[in-house]
C-alpha positions in Angstrom: 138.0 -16.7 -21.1 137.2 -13.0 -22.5 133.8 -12.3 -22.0 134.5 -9.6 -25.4 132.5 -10.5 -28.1 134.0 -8.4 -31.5 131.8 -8.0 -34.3 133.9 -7.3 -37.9 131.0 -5.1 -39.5 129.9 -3.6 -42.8 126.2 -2.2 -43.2 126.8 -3.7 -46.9 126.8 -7.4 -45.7 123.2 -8.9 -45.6 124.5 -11.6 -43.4 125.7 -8.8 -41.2 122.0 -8.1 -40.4 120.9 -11.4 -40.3 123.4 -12.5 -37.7 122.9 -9.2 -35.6 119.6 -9.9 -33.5 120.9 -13.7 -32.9 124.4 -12.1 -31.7 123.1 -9.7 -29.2 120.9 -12.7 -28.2 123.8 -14.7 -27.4 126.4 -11.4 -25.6 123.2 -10.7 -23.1 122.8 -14.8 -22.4 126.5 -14.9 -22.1 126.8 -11.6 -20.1 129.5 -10.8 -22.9 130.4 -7.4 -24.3 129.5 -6.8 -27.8 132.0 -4.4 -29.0 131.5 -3.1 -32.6 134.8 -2.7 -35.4 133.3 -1.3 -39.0 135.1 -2.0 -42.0 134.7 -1.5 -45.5 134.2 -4.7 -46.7 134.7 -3.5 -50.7 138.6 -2.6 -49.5 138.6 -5.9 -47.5 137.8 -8.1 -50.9 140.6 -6.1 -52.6 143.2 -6.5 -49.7 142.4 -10.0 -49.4 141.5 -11.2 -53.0 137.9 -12.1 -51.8 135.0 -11.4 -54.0 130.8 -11.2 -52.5 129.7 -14.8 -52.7 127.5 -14.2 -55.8 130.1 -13.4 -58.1 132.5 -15.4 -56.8 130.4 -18.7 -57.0 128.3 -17.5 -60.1 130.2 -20.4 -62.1 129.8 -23.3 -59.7 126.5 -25.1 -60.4 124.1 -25.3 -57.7 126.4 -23.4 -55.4 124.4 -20.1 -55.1 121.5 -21.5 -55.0 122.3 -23.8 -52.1 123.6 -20.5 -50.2 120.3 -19.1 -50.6 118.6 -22.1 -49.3 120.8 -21.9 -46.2 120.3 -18.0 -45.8 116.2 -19.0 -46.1 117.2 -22.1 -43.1 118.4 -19.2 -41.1 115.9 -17.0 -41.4 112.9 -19.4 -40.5 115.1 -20.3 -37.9 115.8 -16.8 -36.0 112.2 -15.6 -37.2 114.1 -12.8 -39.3 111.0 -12.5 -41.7 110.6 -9.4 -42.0 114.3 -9.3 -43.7 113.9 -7.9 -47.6 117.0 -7.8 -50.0 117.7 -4.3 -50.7 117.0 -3.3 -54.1 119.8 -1.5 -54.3 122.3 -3.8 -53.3 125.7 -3.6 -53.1 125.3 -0.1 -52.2 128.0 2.0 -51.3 128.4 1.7 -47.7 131.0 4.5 -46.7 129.6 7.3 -45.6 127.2 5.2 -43.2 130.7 3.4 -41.8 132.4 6.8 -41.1 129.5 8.2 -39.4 129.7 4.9 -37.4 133.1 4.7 -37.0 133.1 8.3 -35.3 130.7 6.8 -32.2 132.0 4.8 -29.4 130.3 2.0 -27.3 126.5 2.2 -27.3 126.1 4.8 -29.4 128.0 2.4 -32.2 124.7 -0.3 -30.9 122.1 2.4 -31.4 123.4 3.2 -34.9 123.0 0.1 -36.2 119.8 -0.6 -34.3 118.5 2.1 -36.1 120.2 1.9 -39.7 120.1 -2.2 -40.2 116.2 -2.3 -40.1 115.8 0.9 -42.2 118.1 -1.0 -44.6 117.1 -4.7 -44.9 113.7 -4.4 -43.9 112.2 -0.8 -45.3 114.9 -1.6 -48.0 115.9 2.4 -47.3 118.3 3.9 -50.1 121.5 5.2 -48.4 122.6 7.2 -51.0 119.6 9.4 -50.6 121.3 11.6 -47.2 117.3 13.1 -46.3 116.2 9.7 -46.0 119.4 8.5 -43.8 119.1 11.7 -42.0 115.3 11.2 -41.2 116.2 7.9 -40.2 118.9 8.9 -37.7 117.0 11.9 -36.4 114.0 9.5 -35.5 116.7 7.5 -33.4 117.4 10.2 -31.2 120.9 11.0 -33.2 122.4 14.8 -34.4 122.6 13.8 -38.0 123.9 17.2 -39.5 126.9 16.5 -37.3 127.6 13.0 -37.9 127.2 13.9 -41.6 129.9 16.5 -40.5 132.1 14.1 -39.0 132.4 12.0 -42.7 134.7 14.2 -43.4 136.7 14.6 -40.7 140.5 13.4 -42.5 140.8 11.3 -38.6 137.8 10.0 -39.5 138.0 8.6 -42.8 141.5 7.5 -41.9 140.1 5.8 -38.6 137.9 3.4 -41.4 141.1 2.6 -43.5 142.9 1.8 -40.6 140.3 -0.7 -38.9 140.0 -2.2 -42.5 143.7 -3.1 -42.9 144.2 -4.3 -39.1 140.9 -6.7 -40.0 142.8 -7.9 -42.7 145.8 -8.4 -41.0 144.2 -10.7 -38.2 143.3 -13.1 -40.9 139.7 -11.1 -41.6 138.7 -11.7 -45.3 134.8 -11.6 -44.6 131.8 -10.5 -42.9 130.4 -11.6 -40.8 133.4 -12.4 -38.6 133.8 -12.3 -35.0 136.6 -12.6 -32.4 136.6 -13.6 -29.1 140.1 -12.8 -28.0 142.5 -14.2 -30.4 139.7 -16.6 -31.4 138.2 -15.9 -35.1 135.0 -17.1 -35.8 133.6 -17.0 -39.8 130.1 -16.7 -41.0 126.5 -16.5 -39.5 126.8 -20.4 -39.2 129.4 -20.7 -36.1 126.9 -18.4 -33.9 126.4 -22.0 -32.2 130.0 -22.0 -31.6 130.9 -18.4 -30.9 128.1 -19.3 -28.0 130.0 -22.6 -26.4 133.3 -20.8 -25.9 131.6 -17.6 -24.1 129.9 -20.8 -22.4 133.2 -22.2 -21.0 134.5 -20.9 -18.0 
């Protein structure tokens, strides 16, 4: 059994932060590898057809609602209190998933360690680039050249391509996982994702 553990990833996705502390729970009690693909989930929805769960649902009665009762569940349950919808939501993720796109291992853990509390706890504006920088810089990263790198052409094409291969492995969400072949949807099959890096 691969002891990989893929993360599909977009710094948009709130459930993308809620399921991240639970997840790297699970790879360090599993001895599995977290390894980190970042996608922009807004070309993902119009590849695939999907639609964020609030529009999408807005019509069905009682269906958002119950969502949010679930999302509260999970919080209590992981102790993820501290967790504050960002006013500015759904902000535009890109030049956050470049920068992340152009790191490699744990560097690509640090990033996020540093950007997905600024984000959905100090409910941090990404569009404002001193604020992100100040952020970054406080996290022991260069961020004059990772701004740099956004607009490397490899780069931005490097985002674009992990997007469309996503979507191609049957990837119309976040947050979805792999474990090998395996595809795993939604912060709900964590207790799943966990029996399979379980089995020998």
């Amino acid at each position: 059994m691969s002891k990989t553990l893929e993360l599909i990833f977009d710094f948009v996705s709130p459930n993308a932060y809620l399921v991240w502390r639970p997840l790297r729970e699970i790879a360090a009690r599993q001895g599995a590898d977290l390894r980190i693909t970042p996608v922009f989930l807004g070309g993902m929805h119009k590849l695939t057809g999907n639609a964020p769960p609030f529009i999408r649902d807005a019509e069905v009665k009682g269906k958002n609602a119950y969502a949010s009762l679930e999302m509260q569940r999970f919080i209590k349950k992981h102790d993820l209190n501290r967790f504050r919808m960002n006013p500015k939501f759904p902000f535009n993720p890109v030049t956050l998933l470049r920068m992340l796109v152009s790191l490699e291992g744990e560097d690509q853990i640090r990033f996020i360690e540093a950007l997905n509390p600024a984000i959905w706890e100090r409910e941090l504006d990404v569009a404002d680039a001193g604020a992100v920088a100040a952020v970054l810089t406080e996290a022991g990263f260069d961020a004059e050249a990772l701004s740099a790198r956004t607009q490397d052409a490899a780069i931005k094409q490097a985002l674009i391509d992990n997007t469309e291969r996503a979507v191609e492995r049957g990837t119309f969400g976040i947050p979805t996982f792999y474990i090998g072949d395996e595809m795993f949807f939604g912060k709900e099959r964590l207790g799943q994702i966990e029996e399979m890096l379980a089995t020998p």
